[in-house]
N, C-alpha and C positions, 0 to 999 in steps of 0.2 A: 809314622810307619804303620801301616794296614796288618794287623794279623791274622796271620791263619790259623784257621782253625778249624778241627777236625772229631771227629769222635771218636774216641779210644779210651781205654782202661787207664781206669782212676783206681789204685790202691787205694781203700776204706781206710784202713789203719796209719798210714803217714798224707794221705792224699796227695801224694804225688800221683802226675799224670806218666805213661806210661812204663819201663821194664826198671830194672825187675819187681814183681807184684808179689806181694803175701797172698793167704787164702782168701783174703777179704778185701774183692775190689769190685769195682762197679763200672757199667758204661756211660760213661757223661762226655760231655762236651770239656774240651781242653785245647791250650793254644801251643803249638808245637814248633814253639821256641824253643830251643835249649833242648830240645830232642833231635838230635841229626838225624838218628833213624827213623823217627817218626815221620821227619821234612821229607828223608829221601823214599820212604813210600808214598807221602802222598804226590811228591813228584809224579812218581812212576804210575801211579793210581791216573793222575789229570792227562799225562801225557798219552795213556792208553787210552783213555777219552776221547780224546782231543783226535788218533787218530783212528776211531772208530765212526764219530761224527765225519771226519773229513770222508772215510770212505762210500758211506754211507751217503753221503751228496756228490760224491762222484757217481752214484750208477743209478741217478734221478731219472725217474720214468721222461718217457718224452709230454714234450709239453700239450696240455690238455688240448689247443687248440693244432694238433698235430694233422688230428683226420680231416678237420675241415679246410686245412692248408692242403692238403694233398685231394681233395674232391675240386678245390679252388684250381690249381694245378691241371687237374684233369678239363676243367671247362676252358681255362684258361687256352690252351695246347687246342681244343678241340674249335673254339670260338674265336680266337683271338688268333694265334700261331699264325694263320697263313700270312698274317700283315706282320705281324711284332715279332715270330717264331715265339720257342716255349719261355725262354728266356728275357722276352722283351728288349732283345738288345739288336734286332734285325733295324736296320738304317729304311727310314721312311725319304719321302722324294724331297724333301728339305735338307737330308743328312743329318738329321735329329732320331732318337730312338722316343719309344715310349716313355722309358724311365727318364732319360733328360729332359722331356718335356714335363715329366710329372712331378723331376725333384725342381722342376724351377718355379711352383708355385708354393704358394701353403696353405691350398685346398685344393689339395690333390684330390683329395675323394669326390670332391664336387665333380673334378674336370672329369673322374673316370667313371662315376656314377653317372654322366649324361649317354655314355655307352652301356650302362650294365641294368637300365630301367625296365627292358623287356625282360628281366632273369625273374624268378622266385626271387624273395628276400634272403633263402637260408643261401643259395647259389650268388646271390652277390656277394652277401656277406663273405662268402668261403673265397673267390676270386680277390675280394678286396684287400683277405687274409693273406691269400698267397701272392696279390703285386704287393703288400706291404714291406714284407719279407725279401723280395728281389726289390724294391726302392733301397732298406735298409744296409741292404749288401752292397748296392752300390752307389750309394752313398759314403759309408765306413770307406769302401775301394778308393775314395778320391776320385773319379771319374764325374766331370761334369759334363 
């Protein structure tokens, strides 16, 4: 059995760990068995933790690579869109989309970087970011 243990008042004079204490006690380390009260704070203690943490990663900044998915986005829609729309889901003269052709290899980057060699590096890169993210999506969708 794992004990818990917590730090609380150690009466000096009987050393027992916590209540009730004479004038003469100290704060050390103690295992708080056999202390309900001691168990049921530190319950309440972890579980206010626990959901301070949880709140605390719920209102997580957006992800670092957010801007240069939404500049990708923008080249994308401006470069791209008339053939594929902003989406990449517009039907090419095959009846193929972009993303179905892209999730059907596993170098995708290759096949779409032989279109995106005239960009800057940071503009590919930010494009590559944002069809990543629309592959991903539809992908997870089940859609092949």
């Amino acid at each position: 059995m794992i004990a818990v243990i917590a730090v609380i008042a150690r009466d000096r004079k009987t050393g027992r760990c916590g209540w009730p204490l004479t004038f003469r006690w100290e704060v050390s380390l103690c295992t708080v068995e056999g202390h309900p009260i001691m168990k049921a704070l530190l319950i309440i203690a972890l579980t206010a933790a626990a959901f301070q943490v949880a709140a605390q990663q719920g209102q997580s900044p957006a992800p670092a690579n957010a801007a240069p998915r939404e500049h990708g986005r923008q080249i994308f829609t401006g470069k791209c869109g008339k053939c594929h729309d902003e989406n990449a889901q517009k039907k090419l003269s095959d009846g193929s989309t972009l993303l179905t052709r892209l999730s059907a290899r596993k170098d995708w980057q290759v096949m779409l970087g032989t279109r995106l060699k005239s960009m800057t590096p940071e503009d590919r890169q930010a494009v590559t970011l944002y069809v990543e993210g629309l592959l991903s999506e539809f992908q997870s969708s089940g859609k092949k």
